[in-house]
DSSP file (Angstrom, degrees, kcal/mol; ACC not computed):
  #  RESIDUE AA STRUCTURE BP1 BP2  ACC     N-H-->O    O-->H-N    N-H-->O    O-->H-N    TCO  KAPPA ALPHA  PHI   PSI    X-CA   Y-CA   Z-CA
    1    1 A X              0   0    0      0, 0.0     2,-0.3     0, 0.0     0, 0.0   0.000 360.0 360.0 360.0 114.6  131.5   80.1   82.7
    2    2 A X        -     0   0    0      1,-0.1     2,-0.5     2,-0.0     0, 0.0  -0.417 360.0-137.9 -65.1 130.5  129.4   83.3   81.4
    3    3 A X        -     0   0    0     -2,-0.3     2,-0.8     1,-0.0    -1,-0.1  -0.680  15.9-151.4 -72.4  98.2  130.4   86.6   82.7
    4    4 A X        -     0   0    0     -2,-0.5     2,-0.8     0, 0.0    -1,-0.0  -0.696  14.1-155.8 -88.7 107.1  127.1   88.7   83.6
    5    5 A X        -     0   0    0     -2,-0.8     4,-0.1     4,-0.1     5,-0.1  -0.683  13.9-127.2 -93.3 138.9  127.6   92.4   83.3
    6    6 A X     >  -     0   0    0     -2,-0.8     4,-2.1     1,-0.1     3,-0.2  -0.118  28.5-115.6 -49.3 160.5  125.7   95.0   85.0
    7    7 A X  H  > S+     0   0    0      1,-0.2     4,-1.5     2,-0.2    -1,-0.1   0.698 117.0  60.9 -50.2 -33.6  124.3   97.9   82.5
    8    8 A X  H  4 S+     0   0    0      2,-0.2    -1,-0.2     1,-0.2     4,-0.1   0.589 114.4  31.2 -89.6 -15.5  126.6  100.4   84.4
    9    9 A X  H  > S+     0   0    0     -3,-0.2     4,-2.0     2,-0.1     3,-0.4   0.717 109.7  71.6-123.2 -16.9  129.9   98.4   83.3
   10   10 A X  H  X S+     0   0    0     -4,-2.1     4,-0.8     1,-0.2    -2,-0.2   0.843 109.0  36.8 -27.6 -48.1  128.0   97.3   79.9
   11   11 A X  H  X S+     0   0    0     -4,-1.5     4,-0.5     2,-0.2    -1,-0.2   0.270 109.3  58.2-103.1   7.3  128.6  100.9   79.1
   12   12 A X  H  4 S+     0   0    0     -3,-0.4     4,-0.4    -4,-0.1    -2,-0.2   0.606 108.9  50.6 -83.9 -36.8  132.2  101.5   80.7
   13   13 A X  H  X S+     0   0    0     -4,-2.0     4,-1.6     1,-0.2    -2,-0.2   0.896 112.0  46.1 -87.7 -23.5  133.3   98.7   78.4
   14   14 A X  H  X S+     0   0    0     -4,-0.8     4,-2.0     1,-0.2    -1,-0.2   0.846 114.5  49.6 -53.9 -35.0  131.5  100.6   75.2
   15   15 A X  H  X S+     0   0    0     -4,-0.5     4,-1.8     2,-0.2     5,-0.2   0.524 113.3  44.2 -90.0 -15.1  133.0  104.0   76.3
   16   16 A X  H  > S+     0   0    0     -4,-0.4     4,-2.6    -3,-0.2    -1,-0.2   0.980 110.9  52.1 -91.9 -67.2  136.2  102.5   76.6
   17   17 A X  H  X S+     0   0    0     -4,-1.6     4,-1.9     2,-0.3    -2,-0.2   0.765 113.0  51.7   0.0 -81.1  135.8  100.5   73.1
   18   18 A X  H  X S+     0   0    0     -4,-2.0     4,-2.7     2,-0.3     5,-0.3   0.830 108.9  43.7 -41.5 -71.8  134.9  104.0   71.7
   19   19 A X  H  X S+     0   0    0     -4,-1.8     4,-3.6     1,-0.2     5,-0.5   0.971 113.7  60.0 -63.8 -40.5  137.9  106.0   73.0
   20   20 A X  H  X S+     0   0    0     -4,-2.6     4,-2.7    -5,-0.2    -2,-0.3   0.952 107.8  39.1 -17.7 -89.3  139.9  103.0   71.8
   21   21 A X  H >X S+     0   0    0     -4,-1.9     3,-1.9     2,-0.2     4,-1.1   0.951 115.0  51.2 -40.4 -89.5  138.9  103.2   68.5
   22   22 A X  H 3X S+     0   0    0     -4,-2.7     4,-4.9     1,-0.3     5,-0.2   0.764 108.8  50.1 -37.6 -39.0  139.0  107.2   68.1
   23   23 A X  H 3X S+     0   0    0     -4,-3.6     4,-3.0    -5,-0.3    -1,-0.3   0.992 115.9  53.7 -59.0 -41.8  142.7  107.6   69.6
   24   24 A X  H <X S+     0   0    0     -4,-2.7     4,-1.4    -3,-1.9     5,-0.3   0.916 113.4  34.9 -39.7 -71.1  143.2  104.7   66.8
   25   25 A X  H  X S+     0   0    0     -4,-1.1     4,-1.4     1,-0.2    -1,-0.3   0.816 115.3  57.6 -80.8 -55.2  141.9  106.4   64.3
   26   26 A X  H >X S+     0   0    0     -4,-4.9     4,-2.1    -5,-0.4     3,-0.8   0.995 107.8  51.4 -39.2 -67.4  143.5  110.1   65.8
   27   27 A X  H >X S+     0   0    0     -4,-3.0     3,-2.6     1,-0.3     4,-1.5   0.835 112.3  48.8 -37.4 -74.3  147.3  108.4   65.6
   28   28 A X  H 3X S+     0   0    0     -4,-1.4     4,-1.8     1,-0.3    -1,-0.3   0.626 111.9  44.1 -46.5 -33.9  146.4  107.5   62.0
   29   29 A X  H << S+     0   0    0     -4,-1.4    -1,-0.3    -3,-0.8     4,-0.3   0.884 117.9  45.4 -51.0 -62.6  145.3  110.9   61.3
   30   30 A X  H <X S+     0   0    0     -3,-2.6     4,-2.2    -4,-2.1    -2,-0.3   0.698 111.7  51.6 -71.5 -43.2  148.3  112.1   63.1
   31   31 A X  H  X S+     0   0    0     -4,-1.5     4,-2.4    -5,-0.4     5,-0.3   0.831 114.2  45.9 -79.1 -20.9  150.6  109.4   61.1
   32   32 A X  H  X S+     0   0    0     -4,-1.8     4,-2.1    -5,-0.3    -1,-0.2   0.841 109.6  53.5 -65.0 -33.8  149.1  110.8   57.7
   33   33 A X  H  > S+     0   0    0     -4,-0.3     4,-1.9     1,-0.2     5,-0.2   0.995 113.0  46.7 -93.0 -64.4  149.5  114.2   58.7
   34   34 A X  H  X S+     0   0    0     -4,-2.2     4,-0.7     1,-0.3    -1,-0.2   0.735 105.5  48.1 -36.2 -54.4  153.0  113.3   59.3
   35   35 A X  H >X S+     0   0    0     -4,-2.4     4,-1.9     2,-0.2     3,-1.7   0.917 110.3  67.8 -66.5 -34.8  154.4  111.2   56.2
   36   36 A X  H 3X S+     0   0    0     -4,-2.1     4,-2.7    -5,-0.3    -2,-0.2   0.949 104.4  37.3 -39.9 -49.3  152.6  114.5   54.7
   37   37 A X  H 3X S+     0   0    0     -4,-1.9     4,-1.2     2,-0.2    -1,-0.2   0.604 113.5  56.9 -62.6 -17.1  155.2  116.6   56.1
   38   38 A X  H <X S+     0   0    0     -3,-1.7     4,-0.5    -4,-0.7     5,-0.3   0.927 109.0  41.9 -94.1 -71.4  157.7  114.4   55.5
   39   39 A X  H >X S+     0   0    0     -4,-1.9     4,-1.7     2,-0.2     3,-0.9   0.907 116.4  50.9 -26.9 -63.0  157.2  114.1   51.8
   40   40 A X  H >X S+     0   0    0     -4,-2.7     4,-2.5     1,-0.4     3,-0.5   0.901 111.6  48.8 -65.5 -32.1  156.6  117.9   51.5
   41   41 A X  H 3X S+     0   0    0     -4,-1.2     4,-0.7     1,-0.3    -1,-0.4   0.321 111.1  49.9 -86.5   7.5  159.9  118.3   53.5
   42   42 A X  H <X S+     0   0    0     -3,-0.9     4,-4.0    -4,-0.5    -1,-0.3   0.708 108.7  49.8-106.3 -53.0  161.5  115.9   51.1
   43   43 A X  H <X S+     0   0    0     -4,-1.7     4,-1.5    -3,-0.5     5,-0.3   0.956 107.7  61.0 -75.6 -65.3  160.1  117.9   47.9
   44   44 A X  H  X S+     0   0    0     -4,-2.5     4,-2.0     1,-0.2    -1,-0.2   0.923 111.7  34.8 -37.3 -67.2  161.6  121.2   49.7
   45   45 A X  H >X S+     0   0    0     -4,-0.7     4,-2.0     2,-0.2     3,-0.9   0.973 110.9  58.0 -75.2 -35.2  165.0  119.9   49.7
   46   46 A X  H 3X S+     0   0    0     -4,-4.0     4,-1.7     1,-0.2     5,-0.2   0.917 111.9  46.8 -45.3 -64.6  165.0  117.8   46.1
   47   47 A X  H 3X S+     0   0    0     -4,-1.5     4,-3.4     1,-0.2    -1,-0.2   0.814 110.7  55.9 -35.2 -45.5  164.0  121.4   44.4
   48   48 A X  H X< S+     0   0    0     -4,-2.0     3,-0.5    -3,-0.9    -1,-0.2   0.949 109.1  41.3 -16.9 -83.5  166.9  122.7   46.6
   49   49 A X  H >< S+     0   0    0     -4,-2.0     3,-2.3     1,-0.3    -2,-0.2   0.821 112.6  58.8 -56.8 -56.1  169.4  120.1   45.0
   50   50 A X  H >< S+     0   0    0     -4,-1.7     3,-2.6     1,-0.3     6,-0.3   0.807 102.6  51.3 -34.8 -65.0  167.9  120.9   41.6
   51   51 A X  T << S+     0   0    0     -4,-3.4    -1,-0.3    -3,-0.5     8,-0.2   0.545 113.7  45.6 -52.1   0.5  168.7  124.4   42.0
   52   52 A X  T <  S+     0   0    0     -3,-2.3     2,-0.3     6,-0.1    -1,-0.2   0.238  91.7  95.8-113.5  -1.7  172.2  123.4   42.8
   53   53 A X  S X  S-     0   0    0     -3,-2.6     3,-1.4     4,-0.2    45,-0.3  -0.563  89.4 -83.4-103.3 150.6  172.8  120.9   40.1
   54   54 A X  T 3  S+     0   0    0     -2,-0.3    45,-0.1     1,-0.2     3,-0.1  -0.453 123.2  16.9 -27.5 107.6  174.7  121.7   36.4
   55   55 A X  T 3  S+     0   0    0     43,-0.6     2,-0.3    -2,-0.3    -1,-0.2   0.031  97.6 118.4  98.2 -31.6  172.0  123.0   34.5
   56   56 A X  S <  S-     0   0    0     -3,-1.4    42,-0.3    -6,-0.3    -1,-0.2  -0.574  70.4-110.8 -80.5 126.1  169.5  123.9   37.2
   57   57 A X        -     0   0    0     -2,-0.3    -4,-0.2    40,-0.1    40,-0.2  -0.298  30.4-128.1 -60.2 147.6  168.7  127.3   37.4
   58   58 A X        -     0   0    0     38,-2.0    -6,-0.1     1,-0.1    -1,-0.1  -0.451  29.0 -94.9 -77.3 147.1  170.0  128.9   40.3
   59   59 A X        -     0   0    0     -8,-0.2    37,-0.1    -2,-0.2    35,-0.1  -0.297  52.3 -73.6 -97.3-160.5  167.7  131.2   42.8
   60   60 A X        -     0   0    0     35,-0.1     2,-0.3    33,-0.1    35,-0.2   0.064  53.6-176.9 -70.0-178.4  167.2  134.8   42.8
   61   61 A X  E     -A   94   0A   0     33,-1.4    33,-1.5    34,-0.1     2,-0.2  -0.913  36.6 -94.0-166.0 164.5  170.1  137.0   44.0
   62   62 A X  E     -A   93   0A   0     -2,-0.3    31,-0.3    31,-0.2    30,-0.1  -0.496  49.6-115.2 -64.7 125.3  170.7  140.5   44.6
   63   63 A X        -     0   0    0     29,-1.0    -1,-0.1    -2,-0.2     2,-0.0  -0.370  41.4-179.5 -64.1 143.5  172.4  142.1   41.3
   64   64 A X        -     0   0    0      1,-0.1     4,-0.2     0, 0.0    -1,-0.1   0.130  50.3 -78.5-106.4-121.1  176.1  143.5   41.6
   65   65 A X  S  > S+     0   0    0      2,-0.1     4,-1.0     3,-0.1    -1,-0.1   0.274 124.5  57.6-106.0 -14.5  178.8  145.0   40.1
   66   66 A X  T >4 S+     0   0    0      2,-0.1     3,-2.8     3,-0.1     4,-0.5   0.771 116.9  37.0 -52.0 -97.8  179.8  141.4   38.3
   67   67 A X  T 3> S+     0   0    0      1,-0.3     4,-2.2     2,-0.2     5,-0.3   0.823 112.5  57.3 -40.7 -56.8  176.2  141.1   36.7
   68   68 A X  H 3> S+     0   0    0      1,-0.2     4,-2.0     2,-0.2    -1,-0.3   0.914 111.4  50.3 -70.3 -21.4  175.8  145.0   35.9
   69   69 A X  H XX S+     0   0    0     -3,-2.8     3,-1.0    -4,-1.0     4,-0.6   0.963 107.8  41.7 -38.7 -70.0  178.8  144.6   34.1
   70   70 A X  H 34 S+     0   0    0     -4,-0.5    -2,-0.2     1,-0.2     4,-0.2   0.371 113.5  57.1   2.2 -42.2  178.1  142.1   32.3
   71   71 A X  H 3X S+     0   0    0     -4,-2.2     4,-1.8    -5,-0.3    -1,-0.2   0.862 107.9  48.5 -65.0 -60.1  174.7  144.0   31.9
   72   72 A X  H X< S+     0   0    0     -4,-2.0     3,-3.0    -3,-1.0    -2,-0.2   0.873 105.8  60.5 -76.1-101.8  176.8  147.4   30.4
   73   73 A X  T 3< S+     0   0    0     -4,-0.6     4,-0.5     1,-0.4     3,-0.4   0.499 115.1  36.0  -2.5 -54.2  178.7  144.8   27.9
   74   74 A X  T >> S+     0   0    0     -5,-0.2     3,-2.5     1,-0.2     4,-0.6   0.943  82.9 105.2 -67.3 -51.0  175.2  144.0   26.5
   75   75 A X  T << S+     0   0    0     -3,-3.0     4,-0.4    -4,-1.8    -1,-0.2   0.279  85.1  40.5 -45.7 -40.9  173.3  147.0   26.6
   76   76 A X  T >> S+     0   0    0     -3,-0.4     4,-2.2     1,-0.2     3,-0.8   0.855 105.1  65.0 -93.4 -27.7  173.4  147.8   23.0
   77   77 A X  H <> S+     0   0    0     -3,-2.5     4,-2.2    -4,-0.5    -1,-0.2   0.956 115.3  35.2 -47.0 -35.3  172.8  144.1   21.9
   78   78 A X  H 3X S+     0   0    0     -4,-0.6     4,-1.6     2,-0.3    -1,-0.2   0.653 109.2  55.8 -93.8  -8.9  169.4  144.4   23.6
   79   79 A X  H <>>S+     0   0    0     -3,-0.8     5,-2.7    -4,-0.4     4,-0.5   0.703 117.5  46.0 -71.2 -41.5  168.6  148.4   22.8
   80   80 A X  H ><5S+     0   0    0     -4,-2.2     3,-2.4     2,-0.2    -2,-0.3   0.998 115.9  47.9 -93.0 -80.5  169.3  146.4   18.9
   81   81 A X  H 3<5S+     0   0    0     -4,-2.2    -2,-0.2     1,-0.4    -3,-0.2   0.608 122.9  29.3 -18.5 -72.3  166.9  143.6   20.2
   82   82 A X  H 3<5S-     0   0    0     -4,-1.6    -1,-0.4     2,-0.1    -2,-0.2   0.571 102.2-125.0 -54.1 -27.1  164.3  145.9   21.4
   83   83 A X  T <<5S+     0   0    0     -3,-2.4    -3,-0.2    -4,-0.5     2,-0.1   0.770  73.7  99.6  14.9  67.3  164.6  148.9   19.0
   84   84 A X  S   <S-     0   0    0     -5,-2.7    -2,-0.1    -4,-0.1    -4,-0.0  -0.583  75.8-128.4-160.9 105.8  164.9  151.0   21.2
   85   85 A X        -     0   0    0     -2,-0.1     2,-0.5     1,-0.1    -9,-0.0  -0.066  39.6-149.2-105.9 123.7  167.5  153.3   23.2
   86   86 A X        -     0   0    0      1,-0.1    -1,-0.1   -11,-0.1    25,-0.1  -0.881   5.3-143.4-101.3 121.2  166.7  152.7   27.3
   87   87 A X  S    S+     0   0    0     -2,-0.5    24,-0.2    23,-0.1     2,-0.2   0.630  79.0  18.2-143.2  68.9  167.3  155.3   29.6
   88   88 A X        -     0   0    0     22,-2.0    22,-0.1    21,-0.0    -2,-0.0  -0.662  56.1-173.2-119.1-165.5  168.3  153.5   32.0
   89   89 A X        +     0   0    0     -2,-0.2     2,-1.0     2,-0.0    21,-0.2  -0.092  19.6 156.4 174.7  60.0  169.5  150.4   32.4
   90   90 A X  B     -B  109   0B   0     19,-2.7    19,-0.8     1,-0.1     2,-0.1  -0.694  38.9-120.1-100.8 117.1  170.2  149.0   36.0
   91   91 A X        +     0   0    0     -2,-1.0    17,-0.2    17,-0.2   -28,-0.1  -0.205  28.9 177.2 -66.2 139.9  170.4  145.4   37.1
   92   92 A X        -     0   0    0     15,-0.5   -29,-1.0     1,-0.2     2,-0.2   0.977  54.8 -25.3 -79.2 -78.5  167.9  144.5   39.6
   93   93 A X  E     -A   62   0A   0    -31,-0.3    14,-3.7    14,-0.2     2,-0.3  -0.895  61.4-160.1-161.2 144.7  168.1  140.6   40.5
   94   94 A X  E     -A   61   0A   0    -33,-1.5   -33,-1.4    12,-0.3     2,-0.2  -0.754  19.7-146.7-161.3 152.0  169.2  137.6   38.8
   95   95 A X        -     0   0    0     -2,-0.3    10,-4.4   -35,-0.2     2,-0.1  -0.886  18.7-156.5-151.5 133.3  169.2  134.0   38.3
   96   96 A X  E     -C  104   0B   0      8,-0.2   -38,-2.0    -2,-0.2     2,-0.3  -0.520   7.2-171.9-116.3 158.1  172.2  132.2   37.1
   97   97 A X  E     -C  103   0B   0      6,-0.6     6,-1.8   -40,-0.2     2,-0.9  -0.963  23.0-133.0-145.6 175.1  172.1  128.6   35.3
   98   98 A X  E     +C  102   0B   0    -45,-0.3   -43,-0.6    -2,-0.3     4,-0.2  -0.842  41.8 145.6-122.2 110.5  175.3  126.9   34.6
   99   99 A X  S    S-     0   0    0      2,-3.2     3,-0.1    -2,-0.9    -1,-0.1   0.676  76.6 -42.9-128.7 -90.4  175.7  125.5   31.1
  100  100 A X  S    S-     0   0    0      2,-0.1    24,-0.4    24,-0.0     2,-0.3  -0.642 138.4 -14.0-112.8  75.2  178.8  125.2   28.8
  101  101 A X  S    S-     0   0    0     22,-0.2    -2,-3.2    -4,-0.1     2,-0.3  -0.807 112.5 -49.5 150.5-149.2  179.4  128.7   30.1
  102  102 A X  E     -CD  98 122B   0     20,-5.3    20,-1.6    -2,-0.3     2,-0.5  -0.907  27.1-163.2-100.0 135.9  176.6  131.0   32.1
  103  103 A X  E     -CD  97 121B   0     -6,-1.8    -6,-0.6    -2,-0.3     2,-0.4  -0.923  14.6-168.1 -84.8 134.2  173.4  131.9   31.6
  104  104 A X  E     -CD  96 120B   0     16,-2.1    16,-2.3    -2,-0.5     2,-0.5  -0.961  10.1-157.4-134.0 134.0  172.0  135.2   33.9
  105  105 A X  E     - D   0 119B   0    -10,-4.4     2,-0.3    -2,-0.4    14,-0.2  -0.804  25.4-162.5-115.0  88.8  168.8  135.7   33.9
  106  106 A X  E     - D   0 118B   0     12,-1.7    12,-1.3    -2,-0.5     2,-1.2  -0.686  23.9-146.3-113.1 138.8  168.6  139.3   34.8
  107  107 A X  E     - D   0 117B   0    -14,-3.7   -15,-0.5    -2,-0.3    10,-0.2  -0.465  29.4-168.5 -61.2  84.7  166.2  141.8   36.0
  108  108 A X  E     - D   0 116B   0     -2,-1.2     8,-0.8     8,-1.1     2,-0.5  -0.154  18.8-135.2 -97.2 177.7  166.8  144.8   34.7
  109  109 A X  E     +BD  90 115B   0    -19,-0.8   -19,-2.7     6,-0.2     6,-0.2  -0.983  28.8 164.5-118.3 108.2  165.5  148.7   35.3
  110  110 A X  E     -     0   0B   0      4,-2.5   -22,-2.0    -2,-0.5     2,-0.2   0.725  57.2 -15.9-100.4 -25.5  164.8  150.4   32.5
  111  111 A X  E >  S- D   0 114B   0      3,-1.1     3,-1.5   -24,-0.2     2,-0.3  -0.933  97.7 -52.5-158.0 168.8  162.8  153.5   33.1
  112  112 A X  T 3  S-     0   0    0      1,-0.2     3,-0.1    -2,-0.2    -2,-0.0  -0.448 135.1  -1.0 -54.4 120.2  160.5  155.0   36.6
  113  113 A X  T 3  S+     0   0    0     -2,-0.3     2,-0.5     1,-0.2    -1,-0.2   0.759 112.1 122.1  59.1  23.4  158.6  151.8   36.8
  114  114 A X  E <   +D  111   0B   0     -3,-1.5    -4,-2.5    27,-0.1    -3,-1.1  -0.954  29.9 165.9-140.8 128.6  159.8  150.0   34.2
  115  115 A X  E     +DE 109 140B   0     25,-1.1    25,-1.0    -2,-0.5     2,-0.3  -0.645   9.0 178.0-131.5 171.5  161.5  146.7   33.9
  116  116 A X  E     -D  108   0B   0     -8,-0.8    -8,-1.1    23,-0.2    22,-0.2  -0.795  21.1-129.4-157.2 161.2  162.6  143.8   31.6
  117  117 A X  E     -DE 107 137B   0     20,-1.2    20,-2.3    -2,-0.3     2,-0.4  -0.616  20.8-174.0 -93.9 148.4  164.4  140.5   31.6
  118  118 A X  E     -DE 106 136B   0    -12,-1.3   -12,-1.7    18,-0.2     2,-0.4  -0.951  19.9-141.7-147.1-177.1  167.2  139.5   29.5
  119  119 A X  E     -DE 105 135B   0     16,-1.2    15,-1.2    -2,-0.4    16,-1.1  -0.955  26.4-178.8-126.6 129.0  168.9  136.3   29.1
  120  120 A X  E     -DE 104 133B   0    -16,-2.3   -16,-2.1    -2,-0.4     2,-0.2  -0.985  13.9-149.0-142.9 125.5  172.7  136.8   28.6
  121  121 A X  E     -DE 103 132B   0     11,-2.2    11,-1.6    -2,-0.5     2,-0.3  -0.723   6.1-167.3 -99.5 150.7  175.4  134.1   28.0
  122  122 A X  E     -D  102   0B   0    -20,-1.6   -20,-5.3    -2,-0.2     9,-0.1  -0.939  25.1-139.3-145.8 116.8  179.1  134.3   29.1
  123  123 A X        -     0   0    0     -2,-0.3   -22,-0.2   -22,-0.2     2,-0.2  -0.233  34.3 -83.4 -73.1 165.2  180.9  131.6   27.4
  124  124 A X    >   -     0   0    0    -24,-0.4     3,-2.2     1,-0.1     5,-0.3  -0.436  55.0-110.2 -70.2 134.0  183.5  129.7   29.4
  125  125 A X  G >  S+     0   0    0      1,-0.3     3,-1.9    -2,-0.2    -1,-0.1   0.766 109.2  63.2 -50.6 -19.8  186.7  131.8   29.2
  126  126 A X  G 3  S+     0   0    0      1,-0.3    -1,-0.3     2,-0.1    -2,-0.1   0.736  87.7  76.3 -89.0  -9.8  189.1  130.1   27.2
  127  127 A X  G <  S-     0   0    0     -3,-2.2    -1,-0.3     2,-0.1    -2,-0.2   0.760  88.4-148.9 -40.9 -35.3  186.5  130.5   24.1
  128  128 A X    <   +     0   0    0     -3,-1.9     2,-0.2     1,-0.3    -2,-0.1   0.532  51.5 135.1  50.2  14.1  187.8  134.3   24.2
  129  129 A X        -     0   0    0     -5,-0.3    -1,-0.3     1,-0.1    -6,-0.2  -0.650  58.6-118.1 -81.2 151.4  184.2  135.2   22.9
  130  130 A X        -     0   0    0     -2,-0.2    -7,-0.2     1,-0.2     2,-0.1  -0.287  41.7 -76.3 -89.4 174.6  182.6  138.0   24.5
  131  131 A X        -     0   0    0     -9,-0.1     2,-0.4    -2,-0.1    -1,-0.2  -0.417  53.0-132.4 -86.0 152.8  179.1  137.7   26.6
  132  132 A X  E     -E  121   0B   0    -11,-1.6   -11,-2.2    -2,-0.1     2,-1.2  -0.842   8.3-138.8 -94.6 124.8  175.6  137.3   23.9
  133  133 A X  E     +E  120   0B   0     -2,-0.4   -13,-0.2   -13,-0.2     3,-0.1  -0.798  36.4 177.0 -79.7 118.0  173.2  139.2   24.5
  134  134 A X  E     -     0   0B   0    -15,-1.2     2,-0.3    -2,-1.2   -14,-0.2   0.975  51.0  -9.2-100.6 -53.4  170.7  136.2   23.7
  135  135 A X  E     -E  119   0B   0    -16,-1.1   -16,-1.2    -3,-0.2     2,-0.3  -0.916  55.4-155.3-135.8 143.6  166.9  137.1   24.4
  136  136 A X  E     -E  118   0B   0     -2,-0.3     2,-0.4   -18,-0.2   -18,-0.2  -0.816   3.5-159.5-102.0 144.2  164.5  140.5   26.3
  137  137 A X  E     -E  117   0B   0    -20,-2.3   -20,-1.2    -2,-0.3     3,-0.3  -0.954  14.3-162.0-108.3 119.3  161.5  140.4   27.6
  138  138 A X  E     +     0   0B   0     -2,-0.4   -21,-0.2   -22,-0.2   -22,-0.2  -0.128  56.8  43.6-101.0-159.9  159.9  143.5   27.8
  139  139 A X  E    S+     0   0B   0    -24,-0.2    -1,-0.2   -23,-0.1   -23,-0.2   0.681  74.6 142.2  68.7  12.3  156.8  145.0   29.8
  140  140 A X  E     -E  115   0B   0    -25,-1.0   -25,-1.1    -3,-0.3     2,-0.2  -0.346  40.0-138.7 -91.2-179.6  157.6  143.4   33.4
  141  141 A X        -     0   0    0    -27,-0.1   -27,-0.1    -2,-0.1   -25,-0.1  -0.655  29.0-106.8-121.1 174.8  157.2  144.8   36.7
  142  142 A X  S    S+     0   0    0     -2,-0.2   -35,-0.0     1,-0.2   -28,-0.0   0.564 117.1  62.2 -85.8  -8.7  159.3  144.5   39.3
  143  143 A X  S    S+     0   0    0      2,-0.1    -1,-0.2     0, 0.0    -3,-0.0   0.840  82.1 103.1 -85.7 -23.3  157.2  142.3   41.0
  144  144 A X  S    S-     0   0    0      1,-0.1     2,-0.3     3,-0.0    -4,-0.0  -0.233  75.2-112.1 -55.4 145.8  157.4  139.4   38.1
  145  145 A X        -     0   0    0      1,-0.1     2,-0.1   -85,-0.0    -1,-0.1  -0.626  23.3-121.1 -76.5 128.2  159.6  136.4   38.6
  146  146 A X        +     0   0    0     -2,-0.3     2,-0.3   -41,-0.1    -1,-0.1  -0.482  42.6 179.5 -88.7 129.4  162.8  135.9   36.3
  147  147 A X        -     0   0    0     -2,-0.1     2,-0.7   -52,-0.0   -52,-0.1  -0.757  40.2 -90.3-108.2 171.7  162.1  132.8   34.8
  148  148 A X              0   0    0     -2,-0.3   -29,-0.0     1,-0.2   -43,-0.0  -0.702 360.0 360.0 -64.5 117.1  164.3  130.9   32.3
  149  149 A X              0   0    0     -2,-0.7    -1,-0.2   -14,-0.1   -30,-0.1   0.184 360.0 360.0-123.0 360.0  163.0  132.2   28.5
């Protein structure tokens, strides 16, 4: 038997239809938005574990009196490096990576406003070899980020 509708519930069942649809179509929105987050939050921690792993550089950290040792032990390999006598020569911040020994990747203070990075290995102890002064960068700021060079 056909169902005759009035104009006035013709358009209560469109309106209805309508909001139908758009919450549809909102959720999805909402469920996109959502694996997004999920993914990014995902990506957050894997980089984490990377930083955590054998090999993976470590992230920044405040220099102490470990690393400005370590720093002092170098100095003149990297004065030789540079050619040039710094004077100063104060560790900043550092990034460690863990290899068959250490790598620090440290910021150092070199002058008023004046910085560079160096790369220094500390072999595993039972080598007896002293830490390398391995690599400089010179010309940084204090705002640049110690990367692995």
């Amino acid at each position: 038997m056909a169902r005759k509708f009035s104009a006035l519930q013709s358009a209560a069942v469109i309106v209805f239809l309508s909001l139908s649809l758009s919450l549809r179509v909102s959720q999805s929105v909402s469920i996109k938005l959502s694996e997004f987050q999920i993914k990014s939050d995902l990506e957050a921690v894997r980089l984490k574990r990377m930083s955590q792993l054998v090999g993976g550089p470590s992230g920044v950290k405040e220099a102490d009196a470990e690393i400005q040792d370590i720093l002092d032990k170098t100095r003149a390999g990297f004065e030789d490096k540079a050619g040039v006598k710094f004077d100063e020569f104060t560790a900043i911040s550092y990034r460690s990576q863990v290899v068959a020994g250490t790598n620090y990747f440290i910021k150092v203070k070199v002058g008023t406003d004046k910085y560079v990075h160096v790369r220094v290995f500390e072999p595993l102890p039972h080598t007896l070899t002293p830490s390398q002064a391995t690599s400089i960068q010179l010309n940084k700021s204090l705002e640049d980020d110690i990367s692995y060079f």
